[in-house]
Phi, psi and omega in degrees: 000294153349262178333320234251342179276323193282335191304289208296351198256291156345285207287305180312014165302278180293337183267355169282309195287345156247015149298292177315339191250307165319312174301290213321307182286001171265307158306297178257028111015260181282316196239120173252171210285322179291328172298325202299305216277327160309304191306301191297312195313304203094147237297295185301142162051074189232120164284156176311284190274015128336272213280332171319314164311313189267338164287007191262313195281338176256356167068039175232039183270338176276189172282178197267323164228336172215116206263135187262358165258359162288169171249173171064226191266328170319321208279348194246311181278009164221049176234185190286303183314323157337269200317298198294328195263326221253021182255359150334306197306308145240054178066007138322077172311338206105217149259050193316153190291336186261330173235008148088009175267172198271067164002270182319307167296330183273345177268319194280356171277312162312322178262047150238342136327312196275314191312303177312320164275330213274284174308319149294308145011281201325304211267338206267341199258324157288330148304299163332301173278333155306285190292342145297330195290323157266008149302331179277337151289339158288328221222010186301119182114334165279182177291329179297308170312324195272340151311303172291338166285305185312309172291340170306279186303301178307302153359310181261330175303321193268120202310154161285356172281334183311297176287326148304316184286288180012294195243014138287320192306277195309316199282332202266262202286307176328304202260317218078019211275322213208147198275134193305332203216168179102188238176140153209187182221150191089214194256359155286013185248017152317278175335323199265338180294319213294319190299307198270013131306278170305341185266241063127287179283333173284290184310308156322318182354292191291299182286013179268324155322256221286341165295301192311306182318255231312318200307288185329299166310323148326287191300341185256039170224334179316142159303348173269345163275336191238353164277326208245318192276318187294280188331014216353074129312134185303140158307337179275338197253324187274190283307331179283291175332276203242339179285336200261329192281316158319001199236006183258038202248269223294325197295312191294330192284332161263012179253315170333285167343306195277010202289302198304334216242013153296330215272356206269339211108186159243132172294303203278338198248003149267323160303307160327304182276007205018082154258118187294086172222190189288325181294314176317340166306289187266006151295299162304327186294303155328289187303331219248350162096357188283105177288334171318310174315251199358276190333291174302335173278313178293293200309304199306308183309326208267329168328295183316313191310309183289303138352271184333294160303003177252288187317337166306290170268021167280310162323298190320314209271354175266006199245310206239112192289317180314315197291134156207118143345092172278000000 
C-alpha cells in the first residue's frame, strides 16, 4: 500500500507542473504582465514607468520562462514562473497582486464558509439521490419508476441559476422565509445557509438520481442477485443487503473524487448568495485579473484531485476485497 502512495505521489509531479506551466502560459497569453499593471494602476494616464514600477514590485519585471540573458540554471529560475511556481511546492501562495493580502491567510479563512456549505449540500444530497435511486430500482419497470426518471432528466435539463434565482424569489422575497444573500459566523450562519442548501440539493438531484438507478439496475441484473432471490430472500434484502454493497466501487468512485473539492465550494452559489468562501474568492480573482489568486487556486485544485484519486483507490480494498494495491 505504501509502496503503491508513493508511486502514485511520484506520477503527480509531472502533472502539477504542467498544470502550471499551462496556467501560466495561458494567462499570460491572454492577459500580460503589462496589461495586469495597467489595470491594478488603472486604465488612464498610466506612465511607461508606472507600470515598470509595479513589475519590479510585483516580480513580474523578468521573463515569463526562459530568461535568454541568464546562463546555467539561471536561465530557468530567473523567470516569473520560477519565482511564482516554485514557492508552491510548500504551500507559499504569496501575495495578491491587487490588494498586497496574504493568500494563504485568506484560503484558510475562506474555507470555511465554503465547507460550511459544501458539505451539507455533499452529504444531504447523497443520501437523497442513493435512496431515491434505489427506490426506484425496487420499483423498476413501474409507473412510479418511470415517473422518477421523467422528473430526474427534467431536473437536470434545467440551468442552476434557474434554481437560484427561483428560490431567492419565492423563499427570499415572497414567504420571507430566509435572508437572500450574507454570511455570518457561529451559529447565526444557520440562517444564511438553509436556502442555498436546499437549492444546492434540489438542483443535483437528478443527475445523482439517475447515475445511482443505472448502477443499482446493473447490479440487480448480476449473478449474485438472481442467486440470493433463489434463495427467497425478501427483494428489499437482496437490493439494501447485497446490491448497495456491492455497488459501492462506482458509488465511491463519484463521491471520493468530490470529498477534496468541498473545500472549493460552489462558485455560483457563493457569488449568488455573497457567501465569502473560495469559490467567490476565485470568481473575484478571475474578474480582477489577479493572476497569484489564479495561480494558487489551481496549484490547490490540482492537489486535491490528486488527494482525491488516491483516496479513491485506497477506498476500493476496503469495500472490494478482490482489489489489491501493489
Amino acid at each position: 500500500m505504501l509502496t503503491y502512495i508513493i508511486r502514485r505521489l511520484l506520477y503527480a509531479i509531472p502533472i502539477i507542473l504542467g498544470v502550471n506551466v499551462l496556467t501560466a502560459a495561458l494567462f499570460f497569453h491572454i492577459n500580460t504582465p503589462d496589461d495586469m499593471a495597467r489595470r491594478m494602476l488603472g486604465e488612464k494616464n498610466v506612465t511607461l514607468a508606472a507600470i515598470e514600477n509595479w513589475k519590479t514590485e510585483h516580480g513580474y519585471d523578468l521573463p515569463a520562462f526562459v530568461n535568454a540573458d541568464a546562463s546555467g540554471t539561471d536561465m530557468f529560475t530567473e523567470t516569473v514562473f520560477f519565482q511564482k511556481s516554485a514557492p508552491l511546492l510548500w504551500f507559499d501562495f504569496g501575495r495578491s497582486d491587487r490588494n498586497n493580502i496574504n493568500i494563504g491567510l485568506e484560503i484558510g479563512n475562506r474555507m470555511w464558509p465554503s465547507l460550511a456549505v459544501s458539505i451539507p449540500i455533499f452529504i444531504a444530497g447523497l443520501t437523497v439521490e442513493i435512496f431515491i435511486a434505489m427506490m426506484l430500482a425496487y420499483w423498476r419497470g413501474s409507473v412510479m419508476d418511470l415517473a422518477g426518471v421523467v422528473l430526474s432528466v427534467v431536473i437536470m435539463s434545467v440551468s442552476a441559476l434557474f434554481y437560484i434565482i427561483a428560490g431567492q424569489f419565492v423563499l427570499g422575497k415572497v414567504f420571507k422565509l430566509f435572508p437572500i444573500s450574507g454570511y455570518d459566523t457561529g451559529i447565526y450562519s444557520f440562517k444564511f445557509l438553509v436556502l442555498p442548501v436546499v437549492i444546492g440539493v434540489i438542483s443535483s438531484v437528478g443527475v445523482g438520481v439517475r447515475f445511482y438507478r443505472t448502477v443499482f439496475l446493473e447490479e440487480m441484473g448480476r449473478d449474485y442477485i438472481r442467486t440470493a432471490r433463489a434463495k427467497w430472500l425478501s427483494e428489499g434484502a437482496v437490493l439494501f443487503k447485497h446490491g448497495l454493497k456491492n455497488a459501492m466501487i462506482p458509488v465511491l468512485t463519484n463521491v471520493v473524487v468530490s470529498i477534496p473539492f468541498l473545500f472549493y465550494g460552489s462558485l455560483l452559489m457563493e457569488t449568488f448568495f455573497a457567501i465569502p468562501g473560495l469559490g467567490s474568492f476565485t470568481i473575484d480573482a478571475i474578474q480582477s485579473q489577479d493572476f497569484a489568486i489564479v495561480r494558487s487556486m489551481v496549484y490547490l485544485g490540482s492537489i486535491l484531485y490528486i488527494v482525491g484519486l488516491i483516496l479513491t483507490d485506497i477506498s476500493y480494498t476496503l469495500f472490494d476485497p478482490r482489489i489489491r494495491l501493489g
